[in-house]
Steps between C-alpha positions, in 0.01 A plus 500: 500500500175551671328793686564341826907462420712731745745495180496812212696568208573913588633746200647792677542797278678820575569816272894541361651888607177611771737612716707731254139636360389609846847648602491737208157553480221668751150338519233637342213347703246668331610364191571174626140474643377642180645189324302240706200702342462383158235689373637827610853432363409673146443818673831490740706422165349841310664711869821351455498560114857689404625450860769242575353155656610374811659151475434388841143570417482339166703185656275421805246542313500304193652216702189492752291542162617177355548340805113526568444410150698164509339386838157601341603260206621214781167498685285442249660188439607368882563609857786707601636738769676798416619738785655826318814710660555844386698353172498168566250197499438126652278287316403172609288233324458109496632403205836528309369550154232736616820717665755439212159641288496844720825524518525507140220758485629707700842552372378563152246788602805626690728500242232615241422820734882581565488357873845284596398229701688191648308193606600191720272190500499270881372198596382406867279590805312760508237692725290808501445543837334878528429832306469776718417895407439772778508812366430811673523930404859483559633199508442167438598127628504215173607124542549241269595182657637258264766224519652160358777338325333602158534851577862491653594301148339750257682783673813344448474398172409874430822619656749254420746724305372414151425769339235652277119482402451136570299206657722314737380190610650379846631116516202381713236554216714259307327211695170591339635503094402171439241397706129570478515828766628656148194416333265837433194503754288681254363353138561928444864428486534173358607627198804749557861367497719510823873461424775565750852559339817409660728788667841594331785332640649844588182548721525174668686583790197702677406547866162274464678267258227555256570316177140565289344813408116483326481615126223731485645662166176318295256761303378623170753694283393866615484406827848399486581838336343710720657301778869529367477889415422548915805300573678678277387838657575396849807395379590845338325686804672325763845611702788291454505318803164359408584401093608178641130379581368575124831347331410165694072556439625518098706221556269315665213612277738349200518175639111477536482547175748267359319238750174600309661429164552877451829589310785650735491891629872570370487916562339511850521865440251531200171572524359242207541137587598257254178363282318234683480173295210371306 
């Protein structure tokens, strides 16, 4: 796909549970603001030292942190267009592989820094048609105006009743798996893996009819530790309305790995995964 093409792949991203943080948790702008501050994070850390952390805070935050940090990654190597919503994100770039890449990216720094996140991949039109930002002392008036097919299929593949830390992909990207869209548009990228794996049959039967999901469960041994241990602490930290996401994300997780030639997760529940293969 060219620069000129009204067609985008679009990976919309939204945090699992926001609405349950903010409900039982008040906003601490100060802190919040603090956060977007990196060099004077050290220093707001020591003042909360032996006081009890707010969740809300530590949630928005670190998702917004790695958010910026995988779009940092992503423009180095090609165009995109992200457009950011409280917990939530649309990302739009040229090329499948290029997405499938930040998608990737992205869920792995979530996971890694304890941030559930579901993604949905779309394929289709899509148009950026004005930014707006008015702000005055007390008030303000902000517009994003954004549209297309693209966007309208990554939301749904987001919200389409399957559940857990995943990377949905939505039927229409399917028409770009084996042609050369899929190719990467940057020599950066050439090298890294893309696999989708196919959805459960128990999961079939979902609103956007999504059958793939994108295995981004592909990093060095500690990485995969570290990455594991934060599931399992969601998992143990979570209410038990919301267990049902990280039973499915260690499900999934296990069938990424078994697709990598990894031997099968048969304790979801324990925090050491079976010995990787040499």
């Amino acid at each position: 796909m060219s620069d000129s093409d009204s067609n985008r792949v679009v990976i919309f991203a939204d945090m699992l549970g926001f609405a349950a943080l903010t409900e039982a948790n008040p906003i601490d702008v100060r802190m919040l603001q603090s956060h977007n501050r990196p060099l004077s994070r050290d220093a707001d850390w020591l003042s909360v030292i032996g006081k009890d952390k707010n969740p809300l805070t530590e949630a928005f935050s670190r998702f917004h942190q790695n958010l910026k940090w995988a779009i940092t990654m992503a423009e180095m190597r090609h165009a995109v267009t992200a457009i950011t919503f409280s917990d939530s994100v649309f990302v739009a770039t040229n090329n499948l592989y290029d997405a499938a890449i930040f998608a990737a990216d992205l869920a792995f720094a979530m996971l890694s820094g304890g941030v559930p996140v579901r993604m949905g991949v779309g394929f289709g039109s899509f148009a950026a048609l004005r930014f707006r930002s008015d702000v005055s002392a007390d008030g303000g008036d902000h517009a994003a105006q954004f549209l297309g097919t693209s966007v309208v299929r990554a939301y749904r593949a987001e919200r389409c009743g399957i559940k857990g830390v995943r990377v949905l992909v939505h039927p229409s990207v399917e028409t770009l798996l084996s042609s050369q869209a899929g190719a990467s548009s940057s020599k950066a990228t050439e090298t890294r893996r893309v696999s989708l794996l196919e959805v459960p049959d128990a999961e079939r039967k979902n609103a956007a009819q999504v059958r793939y999901e994108l295995n981004y469960w592909n990093m060095a041994t500690t990485k995969e530790r570290d990455a594991w241990h934060k599931l399992q602490d969601m998992w143990d930290a979570a209410p038990d309305h919301a267990k049902v996401h990280y039973e499915a994300s260690a499900q999934a997780i296990n069938r990424m790995r078994m697709a990598n030639g990894e031997p099968a997760v048969t304790a979801p529940r324990r925090r050491t995964l079976p010995r990787r293969r040499t």
